[in-house]
C-alpha atoms as one frame of an Amber mdcrd trajectory, in Angstrom:
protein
   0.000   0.000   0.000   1.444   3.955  -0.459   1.166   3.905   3.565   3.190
   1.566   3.544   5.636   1.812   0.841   5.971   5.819   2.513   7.150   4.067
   6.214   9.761   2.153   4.341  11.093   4.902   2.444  11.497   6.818   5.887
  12.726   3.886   7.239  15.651   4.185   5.032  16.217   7.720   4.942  15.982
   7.133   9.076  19.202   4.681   8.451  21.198   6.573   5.872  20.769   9.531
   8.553  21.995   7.410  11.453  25.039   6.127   8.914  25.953  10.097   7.926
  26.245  10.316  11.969  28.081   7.543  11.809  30.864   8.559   9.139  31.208
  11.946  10.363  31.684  10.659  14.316  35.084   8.855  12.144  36.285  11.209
  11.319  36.182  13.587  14.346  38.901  13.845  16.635  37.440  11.678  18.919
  37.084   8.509  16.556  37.519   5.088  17.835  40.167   4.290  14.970  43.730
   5.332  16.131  46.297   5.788  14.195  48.028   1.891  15.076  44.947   0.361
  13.380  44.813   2.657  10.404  48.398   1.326   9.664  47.828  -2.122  10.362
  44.504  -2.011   7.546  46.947  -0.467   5.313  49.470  -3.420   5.477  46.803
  -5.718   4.944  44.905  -4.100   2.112  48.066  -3.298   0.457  47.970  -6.141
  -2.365  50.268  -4.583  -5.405  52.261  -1.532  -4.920  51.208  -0.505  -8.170
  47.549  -1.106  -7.564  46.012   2.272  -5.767  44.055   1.522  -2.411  40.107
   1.548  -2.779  38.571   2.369   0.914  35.722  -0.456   1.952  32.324   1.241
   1.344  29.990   1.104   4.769  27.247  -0.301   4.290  23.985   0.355   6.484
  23.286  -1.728   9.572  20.021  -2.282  11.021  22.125  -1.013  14.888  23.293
   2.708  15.344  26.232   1.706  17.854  29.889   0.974  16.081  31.421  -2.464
  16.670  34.415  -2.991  18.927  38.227  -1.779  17.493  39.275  -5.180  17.818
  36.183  -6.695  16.059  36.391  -4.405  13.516  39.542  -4.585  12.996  39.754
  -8.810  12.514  36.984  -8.242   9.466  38.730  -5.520   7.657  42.021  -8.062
   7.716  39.585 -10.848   6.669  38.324  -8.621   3.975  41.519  -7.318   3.349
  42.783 -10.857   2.241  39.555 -12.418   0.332  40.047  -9.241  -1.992  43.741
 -10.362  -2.322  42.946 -13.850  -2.986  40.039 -12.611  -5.424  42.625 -10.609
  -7.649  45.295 -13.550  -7.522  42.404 -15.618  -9.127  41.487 -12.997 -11.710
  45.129 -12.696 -12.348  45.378 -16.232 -13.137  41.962 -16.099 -15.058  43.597
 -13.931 -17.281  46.745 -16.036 -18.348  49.380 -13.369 -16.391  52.141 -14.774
 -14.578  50.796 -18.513 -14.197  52.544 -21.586 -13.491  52.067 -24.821 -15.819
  52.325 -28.191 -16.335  54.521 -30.228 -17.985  51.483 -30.820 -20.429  50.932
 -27.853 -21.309  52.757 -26.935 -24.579  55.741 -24.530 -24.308  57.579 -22.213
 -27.206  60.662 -22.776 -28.674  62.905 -19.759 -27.484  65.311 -17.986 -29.728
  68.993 -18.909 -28.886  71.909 -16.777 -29.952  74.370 -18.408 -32.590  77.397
 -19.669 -31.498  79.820 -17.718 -33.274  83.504 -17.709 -31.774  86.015 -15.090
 -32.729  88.411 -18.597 -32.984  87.623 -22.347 -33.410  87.380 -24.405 -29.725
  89.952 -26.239 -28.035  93.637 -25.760 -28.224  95.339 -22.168 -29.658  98.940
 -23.497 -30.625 100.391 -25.096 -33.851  99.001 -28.682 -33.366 101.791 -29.962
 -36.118 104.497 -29.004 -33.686 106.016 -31.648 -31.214 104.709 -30.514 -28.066
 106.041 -31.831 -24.693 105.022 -31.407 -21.445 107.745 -28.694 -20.240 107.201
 -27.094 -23.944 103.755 -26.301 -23.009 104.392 -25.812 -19.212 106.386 -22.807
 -20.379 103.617 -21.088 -22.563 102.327 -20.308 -19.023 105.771 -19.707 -16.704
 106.918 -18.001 -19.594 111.049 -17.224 -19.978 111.122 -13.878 -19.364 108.423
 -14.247 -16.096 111.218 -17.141 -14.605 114.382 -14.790 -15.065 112.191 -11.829
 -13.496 111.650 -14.171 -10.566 114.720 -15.172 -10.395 116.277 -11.685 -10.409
 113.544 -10.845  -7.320 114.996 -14.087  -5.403 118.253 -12.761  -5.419 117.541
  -9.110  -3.896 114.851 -10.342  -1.379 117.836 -13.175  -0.252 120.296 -10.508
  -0.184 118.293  -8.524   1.710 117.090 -11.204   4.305 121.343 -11.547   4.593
 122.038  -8.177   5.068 119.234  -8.106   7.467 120.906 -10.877   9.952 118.563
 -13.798   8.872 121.327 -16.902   9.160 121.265 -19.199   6.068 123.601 -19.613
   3.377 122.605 -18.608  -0.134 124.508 -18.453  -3.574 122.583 -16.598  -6.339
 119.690 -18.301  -7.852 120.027 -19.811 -11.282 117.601 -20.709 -14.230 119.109
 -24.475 -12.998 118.261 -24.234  -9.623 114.818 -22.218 -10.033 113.689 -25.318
 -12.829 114.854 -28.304 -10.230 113.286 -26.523  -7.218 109.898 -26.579  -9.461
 110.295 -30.240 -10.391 110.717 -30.860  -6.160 107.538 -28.976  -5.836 105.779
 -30.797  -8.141 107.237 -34.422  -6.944 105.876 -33.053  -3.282 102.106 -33.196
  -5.098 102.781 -37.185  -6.158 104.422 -38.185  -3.127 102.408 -37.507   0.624
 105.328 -37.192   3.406 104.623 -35.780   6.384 106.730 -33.129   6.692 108.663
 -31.450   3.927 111.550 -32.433   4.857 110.982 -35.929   4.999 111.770 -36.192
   1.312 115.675 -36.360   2.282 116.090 -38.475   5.055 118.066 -41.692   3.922
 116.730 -43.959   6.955 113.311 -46.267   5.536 110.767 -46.252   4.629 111.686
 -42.360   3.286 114.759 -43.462   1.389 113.744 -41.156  -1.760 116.635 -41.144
  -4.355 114.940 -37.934  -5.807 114.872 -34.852  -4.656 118.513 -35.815  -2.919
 120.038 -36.640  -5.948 119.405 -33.052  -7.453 119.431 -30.646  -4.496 120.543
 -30.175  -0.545 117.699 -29.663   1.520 118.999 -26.208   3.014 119.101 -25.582
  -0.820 115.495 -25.853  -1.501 115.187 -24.469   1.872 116.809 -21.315   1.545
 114.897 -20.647  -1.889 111.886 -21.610  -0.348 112.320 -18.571   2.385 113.673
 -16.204  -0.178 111.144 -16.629  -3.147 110.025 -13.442  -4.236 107.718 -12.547
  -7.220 107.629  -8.929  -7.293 110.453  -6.180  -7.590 111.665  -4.944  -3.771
 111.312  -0.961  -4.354 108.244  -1.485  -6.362 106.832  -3.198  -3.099 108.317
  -0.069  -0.878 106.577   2.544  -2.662 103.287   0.345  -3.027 103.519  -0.115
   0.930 103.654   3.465   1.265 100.124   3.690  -0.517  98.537   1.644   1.968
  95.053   2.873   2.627  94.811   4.761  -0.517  93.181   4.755  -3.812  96.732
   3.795  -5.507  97.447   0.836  -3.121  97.633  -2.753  -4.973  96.851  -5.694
  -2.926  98.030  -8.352  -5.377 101.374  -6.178  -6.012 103.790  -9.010  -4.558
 102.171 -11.677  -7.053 101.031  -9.256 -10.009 103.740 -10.497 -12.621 103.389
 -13.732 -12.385  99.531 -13.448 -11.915  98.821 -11.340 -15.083 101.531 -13.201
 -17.185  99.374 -16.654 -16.392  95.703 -15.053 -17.044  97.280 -13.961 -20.337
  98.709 -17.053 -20.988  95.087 -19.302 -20.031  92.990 -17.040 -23.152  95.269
 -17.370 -25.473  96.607 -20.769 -25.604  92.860 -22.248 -25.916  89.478 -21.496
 -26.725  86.374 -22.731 -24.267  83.680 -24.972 -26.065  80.272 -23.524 -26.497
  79.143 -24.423 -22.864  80.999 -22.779 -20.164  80.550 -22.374 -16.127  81.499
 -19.635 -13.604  81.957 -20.195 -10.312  84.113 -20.064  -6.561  87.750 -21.729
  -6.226  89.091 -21.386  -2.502  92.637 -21.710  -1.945  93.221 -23.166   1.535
  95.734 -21.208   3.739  96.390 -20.015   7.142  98.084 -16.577   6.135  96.561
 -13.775   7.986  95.541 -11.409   5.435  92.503  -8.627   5.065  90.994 -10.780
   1.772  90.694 -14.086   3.419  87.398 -15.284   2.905  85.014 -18.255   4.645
  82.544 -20.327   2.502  80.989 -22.855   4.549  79.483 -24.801   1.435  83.139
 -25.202   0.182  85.727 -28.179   1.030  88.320 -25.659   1.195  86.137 -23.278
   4.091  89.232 -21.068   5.218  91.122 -19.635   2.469  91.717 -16.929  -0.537
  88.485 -16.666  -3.198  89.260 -16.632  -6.698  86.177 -16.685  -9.584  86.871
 -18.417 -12.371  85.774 -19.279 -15.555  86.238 -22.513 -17.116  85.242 -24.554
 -20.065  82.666 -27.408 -19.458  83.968 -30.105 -21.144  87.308 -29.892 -20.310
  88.063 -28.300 -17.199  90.084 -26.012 -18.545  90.729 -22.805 -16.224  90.322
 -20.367 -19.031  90.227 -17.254 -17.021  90.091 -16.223 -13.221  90.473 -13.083
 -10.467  91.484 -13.698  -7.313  88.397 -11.594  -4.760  90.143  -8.824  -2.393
  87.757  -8.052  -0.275  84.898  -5.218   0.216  86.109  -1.744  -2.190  85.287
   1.186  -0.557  84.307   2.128  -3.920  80.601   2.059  -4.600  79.557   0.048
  -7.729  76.643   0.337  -9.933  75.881  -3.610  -9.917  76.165  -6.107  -7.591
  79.438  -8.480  -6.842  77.762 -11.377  -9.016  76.819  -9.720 -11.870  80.281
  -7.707 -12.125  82.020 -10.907 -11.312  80.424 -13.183 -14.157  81.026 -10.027
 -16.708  84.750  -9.077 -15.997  85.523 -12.863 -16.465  83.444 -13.519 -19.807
  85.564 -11.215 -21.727  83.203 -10.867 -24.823  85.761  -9.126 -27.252  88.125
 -12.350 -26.821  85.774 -14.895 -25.732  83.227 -14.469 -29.234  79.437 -14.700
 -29.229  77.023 -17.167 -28.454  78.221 -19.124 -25.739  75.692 -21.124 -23.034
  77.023 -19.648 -19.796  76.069 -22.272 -16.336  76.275 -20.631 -12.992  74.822
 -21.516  -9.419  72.309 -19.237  -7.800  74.860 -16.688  -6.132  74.994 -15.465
  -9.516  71.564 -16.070 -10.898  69.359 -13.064 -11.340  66.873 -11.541 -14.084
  69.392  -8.568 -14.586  72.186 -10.427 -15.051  69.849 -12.724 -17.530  68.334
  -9.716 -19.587  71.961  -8.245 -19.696  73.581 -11.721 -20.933  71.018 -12.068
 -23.978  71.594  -8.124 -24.835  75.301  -9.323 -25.173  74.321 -12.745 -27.082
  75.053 -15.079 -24.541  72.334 -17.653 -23.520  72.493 -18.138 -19.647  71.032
 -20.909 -16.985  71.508 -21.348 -13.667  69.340 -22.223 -10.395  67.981 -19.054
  -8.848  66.862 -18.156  -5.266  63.248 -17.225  -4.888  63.776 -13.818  -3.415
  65.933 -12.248  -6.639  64.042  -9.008  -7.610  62.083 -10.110 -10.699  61.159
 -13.569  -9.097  57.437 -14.321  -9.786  55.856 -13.540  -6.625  52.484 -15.514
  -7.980  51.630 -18.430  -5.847  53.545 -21.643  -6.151  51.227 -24.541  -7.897
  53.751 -26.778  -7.108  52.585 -28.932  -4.318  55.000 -29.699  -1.164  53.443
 -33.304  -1.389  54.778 -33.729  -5.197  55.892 -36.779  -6.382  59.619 -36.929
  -7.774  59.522 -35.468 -11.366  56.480 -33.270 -11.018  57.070 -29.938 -12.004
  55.701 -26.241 -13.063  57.116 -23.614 -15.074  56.523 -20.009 -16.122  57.723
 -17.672 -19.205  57.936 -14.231 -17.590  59.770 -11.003 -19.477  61.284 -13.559
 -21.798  62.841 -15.646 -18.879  61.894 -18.964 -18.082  61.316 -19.964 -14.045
  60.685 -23.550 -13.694  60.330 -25.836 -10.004  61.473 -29.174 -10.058  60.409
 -31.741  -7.512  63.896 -34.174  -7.153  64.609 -35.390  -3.596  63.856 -31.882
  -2.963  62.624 -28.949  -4.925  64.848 -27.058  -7.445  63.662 -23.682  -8.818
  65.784 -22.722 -12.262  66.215 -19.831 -14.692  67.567 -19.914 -18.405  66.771
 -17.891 -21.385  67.078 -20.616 -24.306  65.751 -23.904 -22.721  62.152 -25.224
 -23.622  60.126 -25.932 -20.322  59.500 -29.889 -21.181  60.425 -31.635 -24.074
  60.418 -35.291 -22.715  63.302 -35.866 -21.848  63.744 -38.130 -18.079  66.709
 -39.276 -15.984  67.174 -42.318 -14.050  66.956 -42.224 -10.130  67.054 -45.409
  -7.550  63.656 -45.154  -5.811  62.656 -47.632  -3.329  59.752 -49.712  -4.195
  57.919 -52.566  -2.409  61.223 -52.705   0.169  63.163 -52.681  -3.512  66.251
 -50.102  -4.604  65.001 -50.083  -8.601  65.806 -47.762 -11.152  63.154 -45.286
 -12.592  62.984 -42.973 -15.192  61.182 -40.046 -14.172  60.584 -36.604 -16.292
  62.789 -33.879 -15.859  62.898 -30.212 -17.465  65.339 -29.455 -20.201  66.925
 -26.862 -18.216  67.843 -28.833 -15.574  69.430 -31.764 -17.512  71.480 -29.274
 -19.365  72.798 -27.828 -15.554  73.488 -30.862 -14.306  76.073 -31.479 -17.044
  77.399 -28.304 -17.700  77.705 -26.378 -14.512  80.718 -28.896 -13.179  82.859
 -27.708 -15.549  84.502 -25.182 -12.381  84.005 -28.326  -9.696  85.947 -30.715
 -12.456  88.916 -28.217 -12.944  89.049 -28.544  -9.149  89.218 -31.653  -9.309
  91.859 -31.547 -11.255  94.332 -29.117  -9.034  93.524 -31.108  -5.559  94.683
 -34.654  -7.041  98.159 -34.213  -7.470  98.397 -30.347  -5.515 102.026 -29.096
  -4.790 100.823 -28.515  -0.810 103.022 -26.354   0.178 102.429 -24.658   3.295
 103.830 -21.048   4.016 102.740 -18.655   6.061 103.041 -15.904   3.699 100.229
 -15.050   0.868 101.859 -14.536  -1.912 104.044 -17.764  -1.745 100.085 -19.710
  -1.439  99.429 -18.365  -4.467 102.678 -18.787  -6.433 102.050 -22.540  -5.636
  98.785 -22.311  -6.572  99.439 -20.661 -10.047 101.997 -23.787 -10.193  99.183
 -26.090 -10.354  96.814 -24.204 -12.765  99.651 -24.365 -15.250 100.464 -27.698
 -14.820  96.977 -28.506 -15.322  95.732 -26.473 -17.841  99.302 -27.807 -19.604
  97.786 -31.690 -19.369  94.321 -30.646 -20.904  96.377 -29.370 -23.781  98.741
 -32.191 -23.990  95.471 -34.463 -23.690  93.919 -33.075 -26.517  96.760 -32.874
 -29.021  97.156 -36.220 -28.621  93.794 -37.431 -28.684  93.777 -35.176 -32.216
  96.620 -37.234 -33.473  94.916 -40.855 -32.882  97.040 -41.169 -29.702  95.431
 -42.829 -26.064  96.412 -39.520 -23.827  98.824 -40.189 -20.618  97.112 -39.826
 -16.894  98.036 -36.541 -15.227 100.516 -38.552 -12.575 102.444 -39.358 -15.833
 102.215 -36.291 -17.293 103.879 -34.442 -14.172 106.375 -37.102 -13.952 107.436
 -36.279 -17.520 107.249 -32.701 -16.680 109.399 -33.548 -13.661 112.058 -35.088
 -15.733 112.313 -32.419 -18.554 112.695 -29.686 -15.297 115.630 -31.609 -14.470
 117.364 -32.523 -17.973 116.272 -29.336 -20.115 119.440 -27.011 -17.849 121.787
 -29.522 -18.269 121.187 -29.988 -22.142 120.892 -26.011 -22.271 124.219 -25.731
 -20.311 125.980 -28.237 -22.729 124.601 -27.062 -26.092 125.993 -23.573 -24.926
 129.252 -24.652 -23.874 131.828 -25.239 -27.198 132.742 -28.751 -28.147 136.235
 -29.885 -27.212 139.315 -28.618 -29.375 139.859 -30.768 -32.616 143.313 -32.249
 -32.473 145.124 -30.596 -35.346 149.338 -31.258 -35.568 151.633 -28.426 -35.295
 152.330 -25.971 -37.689 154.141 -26.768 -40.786 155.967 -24.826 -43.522 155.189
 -25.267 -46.738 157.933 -27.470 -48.725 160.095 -27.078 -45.306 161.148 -23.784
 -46.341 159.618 -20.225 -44.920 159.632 -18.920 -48.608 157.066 -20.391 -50.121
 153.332 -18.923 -48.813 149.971 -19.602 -49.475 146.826 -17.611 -48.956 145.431
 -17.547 -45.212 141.933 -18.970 -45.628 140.321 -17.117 -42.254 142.105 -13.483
 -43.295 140.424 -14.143 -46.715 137.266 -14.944 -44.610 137.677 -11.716 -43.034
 138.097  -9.537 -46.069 141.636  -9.703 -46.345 144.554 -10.918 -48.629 147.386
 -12.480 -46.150 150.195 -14.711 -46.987 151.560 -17.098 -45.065 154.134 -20.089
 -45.428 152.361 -21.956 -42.564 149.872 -24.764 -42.811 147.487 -27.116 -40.779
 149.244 -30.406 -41.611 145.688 -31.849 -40.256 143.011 -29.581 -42.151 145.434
 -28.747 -44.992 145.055 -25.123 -44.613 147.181 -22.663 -44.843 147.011 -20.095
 -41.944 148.660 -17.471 -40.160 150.582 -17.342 -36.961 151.769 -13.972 -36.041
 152.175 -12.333 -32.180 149.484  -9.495 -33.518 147.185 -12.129 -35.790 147.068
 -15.580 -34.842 144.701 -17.192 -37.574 145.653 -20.798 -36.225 143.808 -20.468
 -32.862 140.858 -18.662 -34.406 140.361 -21.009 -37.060 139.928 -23.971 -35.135
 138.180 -22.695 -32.299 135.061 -21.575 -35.218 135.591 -24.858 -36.204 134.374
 -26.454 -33.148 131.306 -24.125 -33.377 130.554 -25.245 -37.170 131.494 -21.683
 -38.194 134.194 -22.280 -41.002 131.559 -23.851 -43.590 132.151 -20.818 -46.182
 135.705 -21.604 -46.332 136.994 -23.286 -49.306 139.828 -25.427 -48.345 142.739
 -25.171 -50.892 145.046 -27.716 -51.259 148.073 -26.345 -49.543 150.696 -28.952
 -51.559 149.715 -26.750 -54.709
C-alpha cells in the first residue's frame, strides 16, 4: 500500500541519517580508529604496490552503535585478504604470470648463434712436437722465470744483510727449474713433513729430490722466493690505505703473465661455467674469505671461468675483499662479466652458474650481449614471480611447473627436494627423463622419471669449475707457508700444470694417440725440469778442441806462402808459409794475428763452412 511503501522509504532515509552520523563521528577527533589500526589495515589491504588503495564502502546496519576496534579490525584483515585472494584468481583467469604443467605446450625460445672469434679447443700449432715442459712454459713463460729469479736474489740478499742466518749463492735458471720439479714431486708423493723427502733412513729413502738438491738448498729458496720487484713493493707499501694501493702487487707479474697465458693458448667450447675456487691457507691477510658450502672453508676466493667439457681454467680473479668504492651492480653480476671477456671470448656461448649469480638482470643483460644463460635461482631475486607456487610440497619426484615471464623462463622441479631454475634458451619440457634409484615394495630399482630441459642441461654443464678442481687437488704441490703470496705462487703452479695436461690431452687425442694420466704427465714434466738445464748448459758450452798437428811450412822452407783462408774470410789478402798439416790449410801465426787459434776454435762451433779449403801442396 502507499502507507506503507511511505514508512519504508522513511525507514531508510531514518538509516542513511543514522550512517551520515556515523561517518562523520570517524572522522572527528574523537574517533575510535587510532592511528596503530589505520596502519595495520593499510598493510593488509596493500595487495600490489602498483595497484592504488580503494577504501571499503559502509554499508547500512540495522544497529546505530559501532562495533568494537578489535572486532572491527579482525573483518577488515579478513576482507583485506579475500580481496587479495580474489585478484590472484582474476590474475590467473587472465593467463598473467601462471605456473604450468609439464602438459601444457611450451615455445621454442630464440637462442643466440654460437659464433667464436676462434675455433674451440687448443690455440697453438698442433703440427708441432709438443712436450710437457714445452707447453708448461707457454704459461711460466722465460722472461716471467728470469724476473723471478732476479727478485729471489735481492729479497735473499736482503734477508742476509738483514741478519737472517742461512747460506745462499745466487739463484740460477738451474736451480729455479729443479726446485719446481721438487715442488711438483711433493704433489705425487704424501710425506709428512717437507723435509721428509731427504732423510736416507726407511721407509723415506727417496733417491729424488737428494740426488738433485741439498735440503737447506730448496730451503733457503723456499724462504727467499720473491715474485715482485723490492722498491716497487716499498713505494706500493707506502700507498697503503689509498686509492693507488695494490693488494696483489707481490704476485702481479706472475699473476697477469698466467691469465694472459690461459685465453690465449685455448678457446672454451660452447658451454661454459662460472663459479668459486678457494685456496686453503692459514696466512693472515685482510681478503681471506670463509665459505661454509666449500671443502676448502678457510682460504683466498678466486672466480673463475672454465670450459665445461674440459676443465680447462680459461680465465680467473682472485676476490680482495669489500672496495670502498661504490659500484653500480652487484658483486655477481660484475664478477660473471669481468671474467666472460666478450671481445676475446666471441658470441654465443651457453654460460652455467649456481644461484649466487643467478638473477633476471644479469639474464636480460647476458642475452643483450648474445650469450644464452642458466643457472638455479633463489626465490627472493628481484624479478622472481611472486604468484603463488602450484607446485605442491606433497609432489611426487619429477612433477614440475614452469613459467615464461619477461622472456625468462622460471621452472620448479620436484627431485629429492625442490629445485627452482632460470635460463633464457631452454624449452620448459620436451620429454626428456633421468634415471633415479627409488625404493619400491622394500626394492632399490631404477626409474625414469621426467625432468625439465633446463635442468638436464645444468646438471652437465655447470661442473665444468668443480671438475677443474678436481683436477688441481689430485696431485696439488701442498706447500704450506705462512706468507700469501708464496700460497698463491704454488697455486698458479698447479693451474699451469693442469691447464698444460688438458692441452697435452687433446693434441694427442687429435693425433689418434690414447692420452697419458696426469701422474704421468707431471712425472714427464718432472724429468724435462731436471734434464732441459743440463742440455741447455751443454749445447751452450763449445765442443772440445779438434786435435790438429803443429804448424808446418810449406815445402820445409819459410819462402814459399799460401793464402790464409780465415784473413780471406775476413776480407783480407794475407800470406803465409804456414799450414794445418791436419786440415790442410794454410794459416797465419803472427804475435798481432794468430789465424791458427781462431780457425779452429770456429771450427768447433761449425762456423768455417764458407771456407773453401785449398790444397796447400799446390
Amino acid at each position: 500500500s502507499a502507507m506503507a511503501q511511505q514508512k519504508k522509504m522513511s525507514d531508510v532515509e531514518a538509516l542513511k541519517e543514522i550512517f551520515k552520523s556515523d561517518s562523520e563521528l570517524d572522522d572527528s577527533s574523537n574517533s575510535c580508529w587510532d592511528s596503530e589500526e589505520e596502519e595495520d589495515l593499510d598493510k593488509a589491504e596493500r595487495i600490489d604496490l602498483d595497484e592504488e588503495y580503494v577504501p571499503p564502502v559502509h554499508q547500512p546496519s540495522a544497529w546505530c552503535g559501532r562495533a568494537p576496534a578489535t572486532k572491527r579490525k579482525t573483518t577488515m584483515l579478513k576482507a583485506a585478504r579475500k580481496r587479495q585472494k580474489a585478484s590472484t584468481s582474476e590474475q590467473h583467469h587472465q593467463g598473467q604470470d601462471v605456473w604450468h604443467t609439464a602438459e601444457e605446450p611450451d615455445m621454442e625460445p630464440e637462442c643466440p648463434r654460437f659464433s667464436p672469434s676462434k675455433t674451440p679447443g687448443p690455440q697453438i700449432d698442433a703440427t708441432r712436437t709438443w712436450s710437457p715442459l714445452s707447453l708448461f712454459k707457454l704459461f711460466f713463460s722465460a722472461a716471467t722465470i728470469q724476473q723471478i729469479i732476479n727478485n729471489t736474489n735481492e729479497n735473499a740478499e736482503r734477508l742476509v744483510s738483514a741478519g737472517k742466518n742461512f747460506k745462499w749463492s745466487p739463484l740460477t735458471e738451474k736451480d729455479f727449474y729443479t726446485f719446481l720439479a721438487i715442488v711438483i714431486f711433493s704433489g705425487l708423493v704424501n710425506v709428512p713433513s717437507k723435509s721428509d723427502l731427504w732423510r736416507t733412513k726407511w721407509p723415506y729413502n727417496f733417491p729424488f729430490p737428494r740426488s738433485s738438491m741439498a735440503r737447506d738448498r730448496f730451503e733457503a729458496i723456499s724462504w727467499s722466493l720473491h715474485l715482485s720487484d723490492i722498491k716497487e713493493d716499498e713505494d706500493n707499501e707506502k700507498k697503503r690505505g689509498t686509492s693507488g694501493y695494490d693488494r696483489l702487487l707481490k704476485v702481479r707479474p706472475l699473476y697477469d703473465q698466467i691469465r694472459v697465458a690461459c685465453k690465449s693458448a685455448f678457446q672454451p667450447s660452447k658451454e661454459i661455467c662460472v663459479d668459486e675456487r678457494m685456496v686453503a691457507s692459514k696466512a693472515q691477510i685482510t681478503f681471506k674469505d670463509f665459505m661454509k658450502d666449500k671443502p676448502t672453508r678457510f682460504g683466498y676466493k678466486l672466480y673463475a671461468l672454465a670450459d665445461s667439457r674440459t676443465g680447462y681454467t680459461w680465465n680467473f680473479f682472485i676476490y680482495q675483499g669489500k672496495s670502498a668504492i661504490v659500484r653500480e651492480e652487484d658483486l655477481s653480476t660484475k664478477s660473471v662479466m669481468d671474467l666472460l671477456d666478450f671481445p676475446l671470448l666471441g658470441k654465443g656461448y651457453h654460460l652455467y652458474v649456481d644461484n649466487f649469480y643467478t638473477s633476471p638482470y644479469l639474464f636480460k643483460k647476458l642475452v643483450s650481449n648474445h650469450t644464452a644463460a642458466c643457472g638455479t635461482i633463489r626465490q627472493n631475486r628481484v624479478g622472481f614471480p611472486k604468484t603463488e607456487n602450484n607446485l605442491p610440497k606433497n609432489a611426487l619426484r619429477g612433477e614440475m611447473r614452469w613459467m615464461r615471464k619477461d622472456g625468462l623462463l622460471f621452472v620448479k622441479w620436484k627431485d629429492t627436494k625442490e629445485l627452482t631454475i632460470c635460463s633464457t634458451f631452454h624449452r620448459a619440457f620436451s620429454g626428456q627423463t633421468v634415471q633415479r634409484r627409488v625404493k619400491e615394495a622394500g626394492q632399490w630399482v631404477l626409474k625414469d622419471i621426467t625432468v625439465p630441459d633446463s635442468v638436464k642441461d645444468y646438471n652437465q654443464f655447470m661442473g665444468g669449475v668443480d671438475l677443474s678442481n678436481a683436477l688441481l687437488q689430485y696431485y696439488s704441490v701442498r706447500n704450506k707457508t705462512m706468507k700469501w703470496y708464496k700460497t698463491f705462487f704454488y697455486h698458479f703452479i698447479d693451474i699451469s700444470v693442469v691447464n698444460s695436461f688438458i692441452l697435452f690431452k687433446m693434441l694427442a687425442i687429435k693425433r689418434g694417440e690414447i692420452p697419458i694420466s696426469q701422474r704421468h704427465f707431471r712425472e714427464k714434466l718432472m724429468e724435462e725440469l731436471i734434464q732441459a738445464p743440463k742440455a741447455a748448459a751443454a749445447s751452450a758450452q763449445p765442443r772440445a778442441f779438434p786435435e790438429c798437428s803443429i804448424p808446418r811450412f810449406f815445402g820445409g822452407i819459410a819462402d814459399k806462402r799460401r793464402t790464409c783462408v780465415w784473413c780471406r774470410k775476413n776480407g783480407s789478402v794475407k800470406k803465409t808459409p804456414l799450414y794445418c798439416p791436419k786440415c790442410e790449410v794454410a794459416l797465419c801465426l803472427l804475435p798481432g794475428r794468430n789465424c791458427f787459434e781462431d780457425y779452429h776454435k770456429n771450427l768447433c762451433i761449425g762456423d768455417t763452412d764458407s771456407i773453401s779449403h785449398r790444397n796447400v801442396t799446390r
